[in-house]
N, C-alpha and C positions, 0 to 999 in steps of 0.2 A: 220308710216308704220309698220304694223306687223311682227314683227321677225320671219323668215323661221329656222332660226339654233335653235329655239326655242321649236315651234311647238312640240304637239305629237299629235295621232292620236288612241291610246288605253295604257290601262293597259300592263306594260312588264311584268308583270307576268303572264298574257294570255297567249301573246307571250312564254312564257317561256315550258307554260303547254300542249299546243299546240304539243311540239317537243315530250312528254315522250312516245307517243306510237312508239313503233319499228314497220315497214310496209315497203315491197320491190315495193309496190304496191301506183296508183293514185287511187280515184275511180272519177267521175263526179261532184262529189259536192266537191269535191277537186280543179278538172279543172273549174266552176265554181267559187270559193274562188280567182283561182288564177288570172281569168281574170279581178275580182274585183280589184284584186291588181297591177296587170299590169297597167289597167287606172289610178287608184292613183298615183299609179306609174310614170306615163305617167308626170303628173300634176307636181310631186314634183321634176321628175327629171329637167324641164326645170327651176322649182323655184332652184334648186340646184344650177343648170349651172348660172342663172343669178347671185346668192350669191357667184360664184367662189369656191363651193363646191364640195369636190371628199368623193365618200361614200365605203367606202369597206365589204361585207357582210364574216363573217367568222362563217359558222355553228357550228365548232369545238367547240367552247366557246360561242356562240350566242352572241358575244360581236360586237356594230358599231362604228367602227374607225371614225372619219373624224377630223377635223378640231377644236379639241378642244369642240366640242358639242355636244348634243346626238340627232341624227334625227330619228324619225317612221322609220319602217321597216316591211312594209306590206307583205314581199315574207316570210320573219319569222312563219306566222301563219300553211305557206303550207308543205315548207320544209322538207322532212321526214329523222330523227332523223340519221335512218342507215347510209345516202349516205357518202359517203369518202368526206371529206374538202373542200368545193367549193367558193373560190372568188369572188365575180362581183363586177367592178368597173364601176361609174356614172362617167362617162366624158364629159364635153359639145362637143356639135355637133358641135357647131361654136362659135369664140371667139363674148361675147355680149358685149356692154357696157353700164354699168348701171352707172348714176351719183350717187355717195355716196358721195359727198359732206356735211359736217356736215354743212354747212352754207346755203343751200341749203333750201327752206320754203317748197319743196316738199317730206321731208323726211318723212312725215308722213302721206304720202298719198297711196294708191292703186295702183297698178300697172294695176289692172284689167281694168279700164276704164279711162275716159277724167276725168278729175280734172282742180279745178281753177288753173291757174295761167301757166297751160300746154305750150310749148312752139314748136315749128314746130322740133326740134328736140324729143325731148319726144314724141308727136305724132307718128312721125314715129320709134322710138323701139317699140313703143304699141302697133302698126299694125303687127309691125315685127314679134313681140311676141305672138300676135296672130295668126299669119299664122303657126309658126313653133306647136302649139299647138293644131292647126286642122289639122297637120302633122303627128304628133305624133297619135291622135285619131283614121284615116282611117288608120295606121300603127297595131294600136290596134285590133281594129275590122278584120284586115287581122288574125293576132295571132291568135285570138281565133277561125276562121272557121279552120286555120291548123289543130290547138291543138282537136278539135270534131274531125275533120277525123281522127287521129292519136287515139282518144278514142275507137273510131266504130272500126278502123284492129284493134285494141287490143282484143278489146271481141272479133272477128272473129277467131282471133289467138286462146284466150282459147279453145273456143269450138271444135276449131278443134283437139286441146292438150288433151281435155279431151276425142275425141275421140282413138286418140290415144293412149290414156294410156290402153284402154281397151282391149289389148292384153296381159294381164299375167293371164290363169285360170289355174285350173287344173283338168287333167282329168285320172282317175285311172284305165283306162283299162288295157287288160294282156301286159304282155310283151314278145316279141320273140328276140332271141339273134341278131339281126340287132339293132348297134346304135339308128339309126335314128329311126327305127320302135320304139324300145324300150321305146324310149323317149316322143316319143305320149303321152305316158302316165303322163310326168310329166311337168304340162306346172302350174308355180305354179303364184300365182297373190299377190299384195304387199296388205295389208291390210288398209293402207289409202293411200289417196290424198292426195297432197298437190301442193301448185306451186313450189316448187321445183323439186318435181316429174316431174311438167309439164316442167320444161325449163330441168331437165334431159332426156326427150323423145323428145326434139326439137333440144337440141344445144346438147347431150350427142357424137352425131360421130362426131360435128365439131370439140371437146374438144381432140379427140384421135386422134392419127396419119392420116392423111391421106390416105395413103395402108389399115386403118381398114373400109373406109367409102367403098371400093370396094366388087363387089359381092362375096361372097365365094360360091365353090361349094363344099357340102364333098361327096367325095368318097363314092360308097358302100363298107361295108366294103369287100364281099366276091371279088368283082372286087380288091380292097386293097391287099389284099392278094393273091390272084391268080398273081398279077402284080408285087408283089416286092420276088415272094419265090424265084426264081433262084438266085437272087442277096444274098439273107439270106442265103440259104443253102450250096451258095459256102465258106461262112465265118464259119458256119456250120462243112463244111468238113475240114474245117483246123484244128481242135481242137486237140489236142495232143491225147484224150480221150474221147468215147459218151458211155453213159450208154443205154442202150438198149431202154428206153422212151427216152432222146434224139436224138439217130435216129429215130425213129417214130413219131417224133413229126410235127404237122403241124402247122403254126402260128397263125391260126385260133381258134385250141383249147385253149389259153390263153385264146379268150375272153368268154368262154363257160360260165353259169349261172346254169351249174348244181352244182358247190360248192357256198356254199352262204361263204364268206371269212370271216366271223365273226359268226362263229356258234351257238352262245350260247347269241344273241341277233338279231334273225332275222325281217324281216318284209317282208315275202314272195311278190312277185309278184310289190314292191317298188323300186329295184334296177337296176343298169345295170355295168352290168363291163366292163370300159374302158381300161383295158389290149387292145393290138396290134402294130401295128406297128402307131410310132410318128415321128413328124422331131426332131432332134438332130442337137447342134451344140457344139463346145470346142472353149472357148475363156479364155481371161485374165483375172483372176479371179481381179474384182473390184475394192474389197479393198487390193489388192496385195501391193499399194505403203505406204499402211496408219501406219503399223506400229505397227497396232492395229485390226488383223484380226479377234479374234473370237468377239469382240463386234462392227463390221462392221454393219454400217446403210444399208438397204436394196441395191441392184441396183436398174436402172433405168430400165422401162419396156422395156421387149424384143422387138426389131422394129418389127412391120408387116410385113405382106407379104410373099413371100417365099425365096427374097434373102436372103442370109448369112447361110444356114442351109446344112451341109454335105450331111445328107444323110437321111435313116431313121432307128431304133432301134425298136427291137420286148420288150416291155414293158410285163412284167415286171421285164427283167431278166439283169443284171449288162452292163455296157457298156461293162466293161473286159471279159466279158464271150463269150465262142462264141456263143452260143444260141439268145444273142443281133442282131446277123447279123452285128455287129461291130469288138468289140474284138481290141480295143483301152485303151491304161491309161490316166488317165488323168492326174495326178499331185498337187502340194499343190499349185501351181502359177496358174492353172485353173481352171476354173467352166465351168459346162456340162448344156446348155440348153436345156428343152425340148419344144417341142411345139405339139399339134392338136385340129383338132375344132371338135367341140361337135353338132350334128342338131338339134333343137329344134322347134318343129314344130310350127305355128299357135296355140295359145292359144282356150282353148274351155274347156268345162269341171266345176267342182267344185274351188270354189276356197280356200283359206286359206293357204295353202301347202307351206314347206322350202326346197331346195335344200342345199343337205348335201353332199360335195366333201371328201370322204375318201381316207387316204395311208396309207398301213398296214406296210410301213416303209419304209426311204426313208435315205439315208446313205452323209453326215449329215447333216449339215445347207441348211434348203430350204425358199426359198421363191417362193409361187404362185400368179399366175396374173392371171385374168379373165378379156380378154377382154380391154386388157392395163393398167389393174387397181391392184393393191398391194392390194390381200384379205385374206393373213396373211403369217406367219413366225413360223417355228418349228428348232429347235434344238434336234438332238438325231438321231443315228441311228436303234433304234429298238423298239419303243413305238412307236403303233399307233396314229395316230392325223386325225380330221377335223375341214372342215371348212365351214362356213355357206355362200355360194356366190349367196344367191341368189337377193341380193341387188345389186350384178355386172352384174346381168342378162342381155342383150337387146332382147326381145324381141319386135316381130312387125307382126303386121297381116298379112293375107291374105298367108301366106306361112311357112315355115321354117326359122329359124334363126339359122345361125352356130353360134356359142359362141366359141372363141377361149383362149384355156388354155395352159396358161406359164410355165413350173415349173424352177427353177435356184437352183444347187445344187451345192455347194465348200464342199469338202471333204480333211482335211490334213493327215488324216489316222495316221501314227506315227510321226507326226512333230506337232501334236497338240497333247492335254491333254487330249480329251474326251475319252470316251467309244469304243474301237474297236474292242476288242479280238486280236484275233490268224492273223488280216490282215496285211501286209509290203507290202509297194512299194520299188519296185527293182530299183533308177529311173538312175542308170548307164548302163539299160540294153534294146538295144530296139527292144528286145523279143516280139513278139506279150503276153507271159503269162511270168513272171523271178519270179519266188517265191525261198525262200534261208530258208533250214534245216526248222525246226520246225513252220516258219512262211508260211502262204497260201497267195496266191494272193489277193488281196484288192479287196473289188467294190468299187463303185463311183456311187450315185443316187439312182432312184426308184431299188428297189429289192423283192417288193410284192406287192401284187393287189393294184390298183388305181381303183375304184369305186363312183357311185353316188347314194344320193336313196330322196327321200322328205318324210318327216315327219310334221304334222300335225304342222300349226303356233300356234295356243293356247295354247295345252299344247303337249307334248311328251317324251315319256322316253326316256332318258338319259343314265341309267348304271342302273344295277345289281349286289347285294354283296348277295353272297346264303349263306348261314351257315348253312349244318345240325348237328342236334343234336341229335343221340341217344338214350340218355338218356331220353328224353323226345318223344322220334318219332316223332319231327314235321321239320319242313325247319324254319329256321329264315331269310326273304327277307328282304336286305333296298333297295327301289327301287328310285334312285335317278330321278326328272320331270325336263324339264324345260318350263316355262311358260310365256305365254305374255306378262303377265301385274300381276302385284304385288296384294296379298291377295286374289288368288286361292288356295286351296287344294285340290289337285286330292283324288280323291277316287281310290285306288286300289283294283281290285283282280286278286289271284292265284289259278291258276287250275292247279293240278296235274294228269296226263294220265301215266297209266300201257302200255306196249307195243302192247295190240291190241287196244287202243286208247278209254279207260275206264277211267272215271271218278273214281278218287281211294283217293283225297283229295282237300281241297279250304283252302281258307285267303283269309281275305277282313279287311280296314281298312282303314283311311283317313291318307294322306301323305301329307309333305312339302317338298318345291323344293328340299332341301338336303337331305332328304330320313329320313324316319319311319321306324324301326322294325314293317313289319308286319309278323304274322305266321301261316304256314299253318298244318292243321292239316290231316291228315291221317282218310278216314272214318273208321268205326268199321267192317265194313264187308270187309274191305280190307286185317285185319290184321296187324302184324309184318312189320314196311315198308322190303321190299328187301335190303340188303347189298352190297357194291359194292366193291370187291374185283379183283387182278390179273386173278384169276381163276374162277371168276362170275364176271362179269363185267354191271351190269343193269344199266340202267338210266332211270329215269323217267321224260316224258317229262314236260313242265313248258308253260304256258301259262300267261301273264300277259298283265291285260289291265288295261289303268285310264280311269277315267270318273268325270260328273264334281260334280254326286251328286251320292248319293248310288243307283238310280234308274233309270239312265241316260245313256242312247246308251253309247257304246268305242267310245270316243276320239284316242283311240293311240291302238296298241296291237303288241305284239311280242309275239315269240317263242324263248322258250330256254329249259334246262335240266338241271339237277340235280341229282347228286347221293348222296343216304346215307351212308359214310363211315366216320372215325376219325383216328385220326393219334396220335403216343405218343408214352411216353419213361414209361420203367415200365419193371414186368415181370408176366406174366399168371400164375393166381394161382396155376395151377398142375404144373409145371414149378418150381414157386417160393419155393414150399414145397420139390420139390427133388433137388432142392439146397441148403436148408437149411442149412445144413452141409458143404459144399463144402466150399472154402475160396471164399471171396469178388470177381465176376468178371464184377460189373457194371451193369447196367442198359440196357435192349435191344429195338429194336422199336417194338412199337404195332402197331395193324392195324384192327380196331373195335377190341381193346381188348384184340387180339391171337398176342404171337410170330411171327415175321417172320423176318427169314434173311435176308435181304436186298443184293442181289448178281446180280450188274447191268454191263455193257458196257458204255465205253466212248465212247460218241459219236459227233465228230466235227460237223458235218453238213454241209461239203461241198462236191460239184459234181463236174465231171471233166468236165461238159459243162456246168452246170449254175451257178457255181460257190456256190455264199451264196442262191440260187435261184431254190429249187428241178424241175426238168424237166416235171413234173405232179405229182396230188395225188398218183396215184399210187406205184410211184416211192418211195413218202414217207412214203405209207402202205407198200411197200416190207419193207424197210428197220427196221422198226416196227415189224413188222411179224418174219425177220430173227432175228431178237433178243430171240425174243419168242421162236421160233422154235428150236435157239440154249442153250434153261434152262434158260435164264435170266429174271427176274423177276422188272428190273430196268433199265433203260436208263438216265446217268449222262450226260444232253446235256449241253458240254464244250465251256465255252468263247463265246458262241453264244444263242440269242434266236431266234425259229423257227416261221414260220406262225403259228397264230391259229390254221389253222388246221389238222396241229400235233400234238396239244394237243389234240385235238378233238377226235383225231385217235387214241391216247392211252387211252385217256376216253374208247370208243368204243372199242379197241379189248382188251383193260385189259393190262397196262404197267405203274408202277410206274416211276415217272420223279423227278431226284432231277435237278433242273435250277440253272447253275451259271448266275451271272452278268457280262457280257463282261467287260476284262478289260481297265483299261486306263495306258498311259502311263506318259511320262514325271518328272516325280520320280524319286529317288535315290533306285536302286535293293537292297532289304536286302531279303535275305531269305538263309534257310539252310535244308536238308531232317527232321534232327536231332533234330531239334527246335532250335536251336542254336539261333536263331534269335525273338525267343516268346516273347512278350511284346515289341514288339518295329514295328514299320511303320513309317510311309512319313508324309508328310506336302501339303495341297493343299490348293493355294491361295484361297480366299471366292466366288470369281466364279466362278472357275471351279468345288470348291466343291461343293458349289450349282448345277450346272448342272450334274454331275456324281448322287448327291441324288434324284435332278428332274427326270431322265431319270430310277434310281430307281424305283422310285417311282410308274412312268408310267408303265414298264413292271409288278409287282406287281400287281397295279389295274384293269393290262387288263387283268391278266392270272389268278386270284386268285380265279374264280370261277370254274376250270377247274379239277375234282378231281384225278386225275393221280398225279399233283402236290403235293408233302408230304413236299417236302424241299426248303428253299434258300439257293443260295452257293454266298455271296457277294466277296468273295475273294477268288484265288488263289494263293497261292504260293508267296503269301507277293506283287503280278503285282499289282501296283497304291496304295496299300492299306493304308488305313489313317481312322483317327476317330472312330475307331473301336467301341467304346462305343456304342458311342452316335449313328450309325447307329443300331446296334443291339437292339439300344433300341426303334429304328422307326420301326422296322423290329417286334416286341415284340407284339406293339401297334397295325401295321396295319393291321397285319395278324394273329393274337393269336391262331390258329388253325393248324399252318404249324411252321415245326422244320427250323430251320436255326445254319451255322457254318460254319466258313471258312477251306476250303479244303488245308490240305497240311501246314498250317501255313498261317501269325505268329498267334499263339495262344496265345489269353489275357484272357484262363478261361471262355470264354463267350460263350453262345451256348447249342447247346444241346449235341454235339461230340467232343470227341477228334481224328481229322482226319490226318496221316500222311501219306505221299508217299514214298512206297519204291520200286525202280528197281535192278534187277526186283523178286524180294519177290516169293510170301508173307511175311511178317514177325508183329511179333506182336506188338500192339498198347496197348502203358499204359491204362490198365481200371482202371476207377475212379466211385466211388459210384453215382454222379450226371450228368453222361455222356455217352453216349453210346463211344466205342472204332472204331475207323474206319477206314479202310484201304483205302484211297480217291483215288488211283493209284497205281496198279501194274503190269506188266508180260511184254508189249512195245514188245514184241515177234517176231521179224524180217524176214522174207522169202518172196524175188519177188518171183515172176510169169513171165515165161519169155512172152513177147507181151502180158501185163496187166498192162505196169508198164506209170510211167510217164516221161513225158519226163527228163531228165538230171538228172533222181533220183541220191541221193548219202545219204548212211544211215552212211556214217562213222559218223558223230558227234554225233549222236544217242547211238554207240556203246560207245563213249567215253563216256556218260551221264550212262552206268549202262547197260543200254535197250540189249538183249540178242539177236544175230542173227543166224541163225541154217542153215544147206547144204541141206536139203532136209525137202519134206515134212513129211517125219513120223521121223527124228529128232525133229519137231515141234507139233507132235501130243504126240511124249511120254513129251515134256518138256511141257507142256499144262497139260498132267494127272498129271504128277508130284506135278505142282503146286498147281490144285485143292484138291490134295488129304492134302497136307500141310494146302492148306486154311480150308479144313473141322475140320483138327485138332484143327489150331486156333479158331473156332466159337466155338466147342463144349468142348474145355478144358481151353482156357484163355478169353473165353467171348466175344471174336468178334461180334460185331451186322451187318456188310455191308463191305463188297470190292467193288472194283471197277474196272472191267480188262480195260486196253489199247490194243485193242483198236477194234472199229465194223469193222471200214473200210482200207484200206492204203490212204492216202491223199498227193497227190503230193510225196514230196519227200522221204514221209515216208511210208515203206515198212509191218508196224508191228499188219495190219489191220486181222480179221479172215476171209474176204473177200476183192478183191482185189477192188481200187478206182472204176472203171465199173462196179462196181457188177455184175460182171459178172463168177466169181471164189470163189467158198466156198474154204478152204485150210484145215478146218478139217471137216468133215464129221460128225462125233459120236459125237459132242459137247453135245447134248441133253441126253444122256447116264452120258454123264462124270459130268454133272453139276448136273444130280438128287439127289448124293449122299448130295449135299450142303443144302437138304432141311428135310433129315431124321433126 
C-alpha cells in the first residue's frame, strides 16, 4: 500500500515562492487556486484521519508539524504572506479503524477499491470510506459557491469605495469672512488611491469614537457671536483695566481677514482665520504622575462630543485674560483643551491642494488632533509652527463636513526651564489676575492667530531669506520649496514693485528644495534702489512664484516686501576725520552708512485685557506711533516676542527694533550692574538647551526678513544664560547682516556692544575700539496716575532696585530733561552709540511707564522737544 505520510504533491520551493509577494488582498484566480486545494484537500484530509494523522499549518515559518513526516500543503500556495500567524489543525471526524497489521497480506494493497483476499469486514470500512468522501466533496462544492458570492460584495464594495473617495477637490474661489463660506474654497483632494484609502473612507468613523460618527452641526459664526457676547463681556467688565480697543472691541473682529497674520509671505484670497470663540476645558495635565514632564508622550484624543467642556474662549487671546471671556489660571498640574469644528463643504473644484493648519504661537507644549487623530506636536512659546492635516481630512459628498480640531496645551510657566520672559504664576492666590513686582501675569495656550490656507500639492513655497545688498543694488532671495516627489527643481522668479505697483526689477533662476541664491536686479530706468530708513521708511513690494520649467504657468506665488537698508558698526567719514584728534571713544552704529544714535523705549508688550495678546492692530499701531511721536527712534521689545505684525508695523511706519530672546528660567541667578559677574553663566542640561536654541532658532528664521530688525538680544541680565559662545557664534552664521550682544551682562567680549544697565542714570559705558558702548536700561521713572493704575499696585521694590519715584507730574518732567540732557552729553563726549529709557508703558504693578497701562494718559507732553536735542 502506498505510504500517505510520504507522499508530496509539488516542489516546496514553489510553495515557498508563492508567499514572497506582500498583498492585503484575494483576487479570483486566487479563490480559484484555493478551491483546488480545498478538494485536495478534502482527499488528504480523510487519507490523514485514516493514518491517525494531525497536520498543523504555521504561516509564521511555512514550516508542517505532524507526526514525524513531511506532508503536501496545498493551502501554502494561496496564503498571503502579510496575514498575522494562523494555525489549522486536521482532525479526524470520526475515530476510523484501519487494520495495520504487519502480518496482514493486505498491506499492500489500495484502499480505494475491492482487492483479492477483501474480507466482509474490510468491505465495509471501503464503503464507509467512501461515503464520508462524497461527504466531504458536496461539502466542497458548498465552499466554493459561498467563497464566489463573498468575491462578487467585494468588488461591489470597492466600487462603491472608490466612489466614495471622490469627495476631496478643490475649488479656489473668493473668500468672505464666514467660516464655512470661506472654506468653499478649499476642498483639497489626496493625490493617489489606494485601498487603504479605501477601507480609510469605509471603516475610518468606526475607527473613532463613537460621538465622532454623530451629525455635527456648526454654528454660523455671526449667530456664534451674537449668542455668546453677553456671557464674554460680563467677564469683559471684570478686568481691573481696558484699553480703549478693548472696550470696543467685538468678538467677531478677531476673525476679520483684513490682516493677513504673516505679512511678508502671503497667498491672498487662500486663507481663513480661525480666531473666535472655541469650547474650552481645564483638566489634569497627563503626564502629571510620570515624573518626567517635559518629555511626556502625547495624551490621548480629546473625547467627542460636547460633554466635558466648560464653556467657551474668544481665541485668540490668553485663557488668563479677560478678553478670553474666561479669565481663569491654569497651573503646572493642568492642561487647557481646546476644541471647534471647522465646515468643509462637499468637495468640487481643481484638485492637487494641502491644507495647512497655522499658530502664530501658542504658549507651550501643544499637541493638535484633527478629527481624533495626533497631527503633530510643537514645543515653544513663541515661534510660529504648522501643520499639514490634510491627510486627517474626512471629507464626504453630497454636503458639508465639520472637521473637528483639538488643540491640548500644558504650560509650567516658571516651574519649568523653557523660554517664558517676564511671566509668574501667583499660584497661592486665587485672584481672578495675582501678578507680584516686576513679574506679569502668565498666559496659558493659544495667544495669536490660528489660521488655515491650501497650498499647492506639487510644489509650494515654503520660506523666504531676503538679503539686500547695497553695495551691489540688488536683493539676494534663498527661496526655500517643498515638493512631491524627489528630482524637481522649481524655477523661480522675483518681481520687484515701486509703490504705485511698477515693475522696477526681476530674478529668475532654477532652485532646490533647500533654497538657491537667487538675485534680483533693479532695472536701469529705475535708478538708485530707495533706502529705507527711521525717517524714509519705503518698501518694495516682492512678488515670487515657482514654476516647473522657465516657461511654465505658476505653480505657487506669494506676496511679500523688502527693503534696501544695512546695518553696522563703524563711523561716517566726515565724522571719522573730526575725531581724528579726539581720544579713542569706540565705534558707533551705521545705518546704510550714516551715524545714527540709537535712542529707543523698553517696551514689555503687555495689555491690561489681553494680556501677552494686543486688543487689535490698531492698538499695536498706537503704541508704535507713540514712540515716534515721543523722538524715539528705537523700540527694545523686552523678554517677549510680538505678532508679525508688529514688525510689519515698524517696517511701515519707520521704527528700529532691537528683539530680545525670552528668558528661561531654572538656573542658578549670577549677575551684577557692574559686571561683576562677566565671564561667568549657568549650566543647561542637553535638552533643555536644545530647546531654548530650537526655539531660537525659530524666532530668528521667522523674523529675519523683517527690516526694522537691526539687533538680537539673546540674553538679559545673566536670566537662563549659558553657552554663551557657542550661541553667538549660531547667531554669527545665521544671520550675518544683524548685530547681536547681550543686554546688561554677563559679558564674555562677544558681540558687537558693550551693554550695561544703570538706575536710574545715565551714566557711562566703557568704550572699546571694537564695540559699540551701550546704555541697555535706564531712567524706571515712577508716577501713578490716580484711577489709571492697576490693581494692588506697589512700586516700593522697584524703589529699592535704584528706579526713582517723583510727587507730581512736573517733578517728572524736569527729572526726564535732566536725564536727557546728561545722555546727550554721554553720546557726544564719551562715545555713546544707544540708550535705552524704561520704560513706554506702566505694566501692572509697575508705575514708571511714559503712559499709563490703558493708554489712556500721556504723563509728559513735550517728550518730542526734549529728545531732538539727542539727534544734533
Amino acid at each position: 500500500m502506498p505510504s500517505h505520510s510520504r507522499g508530496t504533491t509539488g516542489d516546496s520551493s514553489s510553495a515557498a515562492s508563492a508567499l514572497k509577494p506582500s498583498r492585503s488582498y484575494l483576487t479570483l484566480a486566487d479563490l480559484e487556486h484555493r478551491d483546488a486545494a480545498d478538494d485536495a484537500a478534502s482527499g488528504a484530509d480523510l487519507d490523514m484521519q485514516s493514518n491517525g494523522q494531525q497536520v498543523t499549518l504555521v504561516q509564521g515559518n511555512q514550516t508542517v508539524h505532524q507526526g514525524g513526516t513531511d506532508l503536501p500543503n496545498p493551502f501554502l500556495d494561496v496564503l498571503p504572506s502579510n496575514v498575522k500567524e494562523k494555525v489549522v489543525s486536521l482532525t479526524p471526524v470520526a475515530p476510523l479503524v484501519y487494520n495495520n497489521n504487519s502480518n496482514s497480506n493486505n498491506g499492500s494493497q489500495s484502499l480505494g477499491g475491492a482487492s483479492l483476499g477483501e474480507g466482509p469486514q474490510q468491505q465495509q470500512q471501503q464503503q464507509q470510506l467512501q461515503h464520508q468522501r462524497q461527504e466531504q466533496v458536496e461539502a466542497g462544492a458548498k465552499r466554493k459557491g459561498r467563497k464566489r458570492q463573498v468575491a462578487y460584495l467585494s468588488i461591489v464594495i470597492l466600487v462603491i469605495a472608490i466612489f466614495l473617495r471622490q469627495d476631496a477637490v478643490v475649488d479656489d474661489s473668493g473668500l468672505a469672512r464666514n467660516v464655512a463660506e470661506s472654506l468653499s474654497s478649499y476642498r483639497p483632494r489626496r493625490e493617489t488611491w489606494s485601498y487603504g484609502g479605501v477601507v480609510d473612507s469605509l471603516l475610518g468613523p468606526l475607527a473613532a469614537p463613537r460621538s465622532r460618527s454623530a451629525k455635527v452641526e456648526v454654528e454660523d459664526d455671526a449667530a456664534l457671536f451674537a449668542r455668546l457676547f453677553d456671557g464674554w463681556n460680563a467677564t469683559r467688565a471684570q478686568a481691573p483695566m481696558l484699553t480703549e480697543w478693548g472696550e470696543s472691541l467685538r468678538p467677531e473682529d478677531v476673525a476679520s481677514t483684513k490682516h493677513h497674520p504673516r505679512p511678508q509671505l502671503q497667498r491672498p484670497g487662500k486663507w481663513v482665520n480661525l480666531n473666535g470663540f472655541w469650547d474650552y476645558r481645564i483638566e489634569d495635565y497627563f503626564a502629571s504622575a510620570s515624573g518626567n514632564n517635559n518629555n511626556a508622550a502625547a495624551p490621548a484624543p480629546p473625547t467627542a462630543g460636547d460633554s466635558g467642556y466648560e464653556g467657551k474662549i474668544l481665541v485668540p487671546f490668553a485663557i488668563e485674560s479677560a478678553l478670553s471671556g474666561v479669565g481663569k489660571a491654569v497651573g503646572v498640574d493642568k492642561q487647557l483643551v481646546y476644541r471647534r469644528f471647522v465646515d468643509i463643504p462637499a468637495s468640487e473644484g481643481k484638485e492637487g491642494e494641502r491644507y495647512l493648519l497655522h499658530f502664530g504661537a501658542v504658549d507651550w507644549k501643544t499637541w493638535v488632533y484633527v478629527n481624533g487623530r495626533l497631527a503633530g506636536s510643537h514645543e515653544g512659546g513663541y515661534d510660529a509652527f504648522d501643520l499639514d492635516i490634510t491627510d486627517h481630512l474626512r471629507l464626504r459628498p453630497g454636503g458639508s463636513s465639520p472637521q473637528e480640531l483639538c488643540v491640548v496645551v500644558w504650560d509650567p510657566t516658571e516651574d519649568g526651564q523653557q523660554p517664558h520672559g517676564k511671566q509668574w504664576q501667583d499660584k497661592a492666590s486665587d485672584r481672578l489676575i495675582a501678578p507680584a513686582g516686576m513679574w506679569y501675569t502668565s498666559v496659558t495656550g493659544i495667544w495669536q492667530t490660528v489660521w488655515l490656507e491650501t497650498v499647492p500639492a506639487s510644489v509650494h513655497i515654503e520660506a523666504l531669506e531676503l538679503r539686500p545688498d547695497l553695495a551691489s543694488e540688488t536683493l539676494v532671495a534663498n527661496v526655500r520649496t517643498r515638493v512631491s516627489r524627489a528630482g524637481v527643481a522649481p524655477f523661480v522668479r522675483l518681481t520687484a514693485l515701486d509703490e504705485d505697483g511698477a515693475v522696477v526689477g526681476s530674478g529668475s533662476g532654477w532652485s532646490s528644495p533647500e533654497g538657491d541664491a537667487i538675485v534680483l536686479r533693479f532695472a536701469e530706468a529705475h535708478g538708485a534702489p530707495k533706502r529705507w530708513s527711521p525717517d524714509s521708511p519705503f518698501l518694495y513690494d516682492l512678488k515670487v512664484s515657482v514654476h516647473l520649467s522657465g516657461t511654465g504657468e505658476a505653480i505657487d506665488e506669494v506676496e511679500s516686501y523688502f527693503a534696501m537698508r544695512e546695518v553696522g558698526l563703524g563711523r561716517s567719514a566726515p565724522k571719522a576725520a573730526a575725531m581724528a584728534e579726539e581720544a579713542e571713544v569706540g565705534p558707533r552704529f551705521l545705518l546704510n552708512g550714516e551715524e545714527v544714535f540709537q535712542y529707543g523705549v523698553l517696551d514689555q508688550g503687555w495689555w491690561p485685557d489681553g494680556l501677552y495678546t494686543p486688543p487689535s492692530e490698531e492698538a499695536l499701531a498706537s503704541d508704535i506711533l507713540k514712540a515716534k511721536d515721543f523722538g524715539f527712534n528705537l523700540i527694545r521689545k523686552h523678554a517677549k516676542v510680538e505678532p508679525d505684525r508688529f514688525y510689519h508695523l515698524c517696517d511701515k511706519l519707520g521704527m528700529l527694533v532691537w528683539q530680545d530672546m525670552p528668558s528661561a528660567s531654572g538656573m542658578k541667578y549670577m549677575w551684577s550692574p557692574d559686571g561683576a559677574h562677566d565671564y561667568m553663566e549657568g549650566e543647561k542640561a542637553p535638552p533643555l538647551a536644545s530647546s531654548f536654541v530650537r526655539e531660537l532658532q525659530g524666532v530668528v528664521r521667522g523674523l529675519r526678513n523683517h527690516p526694522s530688525i537691526v539687533a538680537w538680544i539673546p540674553f538679559n541680565e545673566g536670566w537662563g544664560q549659558f553657552d554663551s559662545a557657542a550661541i553667538f557664534e549660531w547667531l554669527a552664521r545665521a544671520d550675518p547682516d544683524r548685530m547681536h550682544w547681550v543686554s546688561g551682562g554677563n559679558d564674555f567680549g562677544l558681540g558687537h556692544a558693550l551693554d550695561r544697565h544703570v538706575y536710574p542714570g545715565p551714566a557711562s559705558v566703557r568704550p572699546e575700539s571694537g564695540r559699540a558702548s551701550v546704555l541697555g536700561e535706564f531712567g524706571g521713572n515712577g508716577f501713578a496716575i490716580s484711577s489709571h493704575t492697576w490693581q494692588g499696585g506697589n512700586y516700593e521694590s522697584f524703589t529699592q532696585w535704584g528706579y526713582p519715584q517723583v510727587e507730581s507730574l512736573v517733578a517728572l518732567e524736569d527729572l526726564y530733561a535732566s536725564q536727557v540732557r546728561d545722555l546727550r552729553a554721554l553720546a557726544s563726549q564719551e562715545g555713546l552709540a544707544a540708550a535705552i529709557f524704561t520704560q513706554l508703558t506702566d505694566v501692572e504693578c509697575e508705575v514708571n511707564g511714559l503712559i499709563t497701562y490703558d493708554r489712556k494718559h500721556t504723563k509728559i507732553e513735550n517728550l518730542s522737544a526734549m529728545n531732538a536735542v539727542l539727534y544734533t
